[in-house]
C-alpha positions in Angstrom: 36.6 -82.7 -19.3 34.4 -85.4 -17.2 37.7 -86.9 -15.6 39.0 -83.1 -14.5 35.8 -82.1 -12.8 35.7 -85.2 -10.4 38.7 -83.9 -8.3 36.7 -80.6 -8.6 33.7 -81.8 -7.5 35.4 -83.4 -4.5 37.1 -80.5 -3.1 33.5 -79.2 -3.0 32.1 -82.0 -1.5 34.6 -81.9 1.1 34.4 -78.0 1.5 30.6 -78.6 2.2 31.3 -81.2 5.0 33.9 -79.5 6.6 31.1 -76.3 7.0 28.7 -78.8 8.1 31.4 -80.1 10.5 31.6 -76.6 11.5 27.9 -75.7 12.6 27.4 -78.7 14.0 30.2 -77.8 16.3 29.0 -74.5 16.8 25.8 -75.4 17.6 26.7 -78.4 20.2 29.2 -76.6 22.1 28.8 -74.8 25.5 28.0 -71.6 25.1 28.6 -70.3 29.0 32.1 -71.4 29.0 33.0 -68.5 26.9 31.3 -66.4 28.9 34.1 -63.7 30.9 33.9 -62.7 34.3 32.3 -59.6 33.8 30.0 -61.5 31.5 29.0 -63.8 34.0 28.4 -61.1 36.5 26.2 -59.2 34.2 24.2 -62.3 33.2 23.8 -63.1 37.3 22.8 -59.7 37.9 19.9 -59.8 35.4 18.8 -63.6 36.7 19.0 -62.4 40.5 17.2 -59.5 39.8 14.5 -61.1 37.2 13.9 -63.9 39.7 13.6 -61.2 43.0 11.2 -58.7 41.2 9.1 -61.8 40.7 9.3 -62.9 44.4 8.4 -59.7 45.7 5.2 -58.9 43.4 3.8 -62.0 45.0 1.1 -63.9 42.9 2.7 -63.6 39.7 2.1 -65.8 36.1 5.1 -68.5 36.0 5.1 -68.2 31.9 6.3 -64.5 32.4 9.7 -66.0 34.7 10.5 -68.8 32.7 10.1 -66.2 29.6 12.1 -63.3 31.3 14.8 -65.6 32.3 15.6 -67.9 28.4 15.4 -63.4 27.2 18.0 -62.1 29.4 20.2 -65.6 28.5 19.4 -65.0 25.1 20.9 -61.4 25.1 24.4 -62.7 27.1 24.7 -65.0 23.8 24.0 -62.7 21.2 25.9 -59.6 22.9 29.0 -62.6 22.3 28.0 -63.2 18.4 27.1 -67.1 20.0 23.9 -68.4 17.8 22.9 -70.0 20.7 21.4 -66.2 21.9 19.0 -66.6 18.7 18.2 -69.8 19.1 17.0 -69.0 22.5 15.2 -65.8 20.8 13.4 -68.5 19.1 12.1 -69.7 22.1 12.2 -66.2 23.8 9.7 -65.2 21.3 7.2 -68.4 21.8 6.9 -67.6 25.6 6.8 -63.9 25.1 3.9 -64.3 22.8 1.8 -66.3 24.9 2.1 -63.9 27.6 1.2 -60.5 25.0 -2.2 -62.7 24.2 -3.0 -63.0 27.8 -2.8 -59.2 28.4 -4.3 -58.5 24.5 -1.3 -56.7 23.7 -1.7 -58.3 20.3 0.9 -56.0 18.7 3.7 -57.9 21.1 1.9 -61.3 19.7 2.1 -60.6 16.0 5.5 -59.2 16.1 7.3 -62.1 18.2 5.7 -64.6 17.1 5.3 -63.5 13.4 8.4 -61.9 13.0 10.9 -62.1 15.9 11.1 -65.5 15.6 11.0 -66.3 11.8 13.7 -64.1 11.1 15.5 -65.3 14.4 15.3 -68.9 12.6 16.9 -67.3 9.4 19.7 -65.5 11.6 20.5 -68.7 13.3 21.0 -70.0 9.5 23.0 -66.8 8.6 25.2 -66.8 11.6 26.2 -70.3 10.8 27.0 -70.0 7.6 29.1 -66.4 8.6 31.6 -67.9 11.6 34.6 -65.9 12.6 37.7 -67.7 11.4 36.3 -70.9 12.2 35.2 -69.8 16.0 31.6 -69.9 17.7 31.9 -66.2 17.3 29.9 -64.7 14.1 31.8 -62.5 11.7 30.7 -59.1 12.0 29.0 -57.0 8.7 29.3 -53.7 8.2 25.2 -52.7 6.4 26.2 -51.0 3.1 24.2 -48.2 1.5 21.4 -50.1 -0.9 21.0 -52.3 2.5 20.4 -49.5 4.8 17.8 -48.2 2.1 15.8 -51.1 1.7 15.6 -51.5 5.9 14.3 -47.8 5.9 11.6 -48.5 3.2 10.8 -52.0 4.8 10.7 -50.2 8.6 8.1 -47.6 7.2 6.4 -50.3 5.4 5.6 -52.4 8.4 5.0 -49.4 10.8 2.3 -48.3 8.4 0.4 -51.6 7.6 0.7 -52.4 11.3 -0.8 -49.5 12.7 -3.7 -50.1 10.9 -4.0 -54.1 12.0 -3.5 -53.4 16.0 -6.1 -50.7 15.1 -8.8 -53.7 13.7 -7.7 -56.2 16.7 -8.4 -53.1 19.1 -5.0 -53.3 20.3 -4.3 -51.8 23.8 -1.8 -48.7 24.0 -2.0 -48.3 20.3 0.6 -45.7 19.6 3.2 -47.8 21.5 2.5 -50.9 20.8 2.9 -49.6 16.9 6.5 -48.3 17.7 7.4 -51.4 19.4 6.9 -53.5 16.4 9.1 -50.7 14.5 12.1 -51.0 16.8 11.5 -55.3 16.7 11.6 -55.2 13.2 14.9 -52.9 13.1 16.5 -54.9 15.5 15.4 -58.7 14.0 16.4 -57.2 10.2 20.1 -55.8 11.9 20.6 -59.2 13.7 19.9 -60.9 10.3 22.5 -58.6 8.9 25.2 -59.4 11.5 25.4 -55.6 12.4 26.2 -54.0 15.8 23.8 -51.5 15.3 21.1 -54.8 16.1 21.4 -53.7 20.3 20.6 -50.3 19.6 17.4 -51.0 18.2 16.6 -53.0 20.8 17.5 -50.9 23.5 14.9 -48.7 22.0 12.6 -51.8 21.9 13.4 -51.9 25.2 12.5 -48.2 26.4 9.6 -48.7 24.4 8.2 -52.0 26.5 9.2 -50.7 29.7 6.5 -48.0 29.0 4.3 -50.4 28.2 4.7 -52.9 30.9 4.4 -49.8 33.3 0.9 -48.9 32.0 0.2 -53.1 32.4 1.1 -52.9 35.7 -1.2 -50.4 36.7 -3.9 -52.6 36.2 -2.3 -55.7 37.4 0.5 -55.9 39.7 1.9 -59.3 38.7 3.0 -57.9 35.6 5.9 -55.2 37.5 8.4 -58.0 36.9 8.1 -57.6 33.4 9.4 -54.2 33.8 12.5 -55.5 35.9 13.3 -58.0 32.7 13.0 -55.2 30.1 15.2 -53.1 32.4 17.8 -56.0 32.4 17.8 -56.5 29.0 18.3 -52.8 28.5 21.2 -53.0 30.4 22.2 -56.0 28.5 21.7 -54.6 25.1 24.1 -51.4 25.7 27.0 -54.0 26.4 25.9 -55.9 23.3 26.9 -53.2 21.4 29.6 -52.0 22.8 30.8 -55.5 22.8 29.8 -56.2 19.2 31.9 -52.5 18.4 35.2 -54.4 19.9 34.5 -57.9 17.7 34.3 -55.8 14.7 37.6 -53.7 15.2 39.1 -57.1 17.0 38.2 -58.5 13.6 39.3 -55.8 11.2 42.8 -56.2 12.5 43.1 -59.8 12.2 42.3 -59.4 8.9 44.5 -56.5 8.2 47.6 -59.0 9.0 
């Protein structure tokens, strides 16, 4: 009995260091050189763009460039299923916080920094441990129906107890900064999942900050480059799922053989 679970527990040990092998290969490699042309286009677009809107406003806060920039790179990665785009949402989230404190949009603050990035930590893990026959790519998940459930109950859970704690903090923009932490927590909880549906929810993310951004700027113009990043990452976001719709049929097929 002892001496037949050695070889057992040896293919398991091996198993376990050929998946460590794995991520640690995944997370070492170069993420841009998988990039394709149009890919690199897109991601040049948004970084030209970004980097001009912040040239022509003038006196404008550094954090918000650097920030705008490590977003829009994030997005490229995670529109290709690379874990490098959330561990750059990591960082995204950090940078993105610091500049929603500034303006007192604490509803940006809390979510980014108390949910963006935790679960961006956990989908990082996920990803990892979900590759795409052994590739950099992540293996794409199809929600089933107890999973969309629970998201619904935990999306109306959060919008609720949120209102009411951007309410206390005096939160500016109430009403959209609620609905933006709605659409975060959709998208952050779909990335987690591995589903495409993940850049849908933040294009509506999206939608929702360039509103808010807008009514920022009114007050201050340094902060119109902020609606040129969340324009680019709109743009971003549609490809990332249109892109993440091909991976999943691109992956249904390989497994059909």
């Amino acid at each position: 009995m002892h001496q037949a679970s050695v070889p057992h527990r040896q293919v398991l040990a091996d198993v376990e260091a050929d998946v460590c092998f794995l991520e640690v290969e995944v997370i070492l490699h170069n993420p841009f050189q998988n990039l394709t042309k149009p890919e690199w286009f897109l991601w040049s677009l948004s970084v030209v763009t970004i980097i001009a809107s912040f040239m022509i406003s003038g006196g404008f806060f550094v954090l918000t460039l650097i920030a705008s920039l490590v977003g829009v790179t994030a997005l490229i990665f995670l529109a290709k299923g690379d874990v490098w785009g959330q561990i750059l949402t990591v960082l995204f989230s950090v940078l993105y916080a610091m500049i929603s404190l500034r303006f007192r949009y604490y509803g940006e603050m809390i979510t980014y920094l108390g949910m963006t990035a935790p679960i961006a930590a956990l989908s990082i893990i996920t990803w990892l441990r979900h590759p795409y026959a052994g590739t950099t790519e992540v293996k794409v998940h199809q929600m089933n129906r107890q999973q969309t459930v629970w998201l619904i109950i935990g999306s109306t859970v959060v919008t609720i107890v949120f209102y009411f704690i951007l309410d206390a903090f005096g939160t500016s923009n109430l009403l959209i900064s609620t609905i933006s932490i709605t659409t975060s927590f959709l998208a952050s909880c779909l990335m987690l999942f591995r589903s495409p549906k993940y850049a849908l929810a933040y294009a509506a993310n999206d939608l929702v900050l360039i509103i808010l951004w807008i009514l920022a700027a009114m007050d201050d113009r340094s902060y119109l480059p902020m609606i040129a990043c969340f324009v680019m990452f709109l743009i971003n976001d549609l490809y990332g799922y249109v892109n993440w719709i091909r991976m999943g049929k691109r992956q249904k097929l390989y497994q059909a053989r």
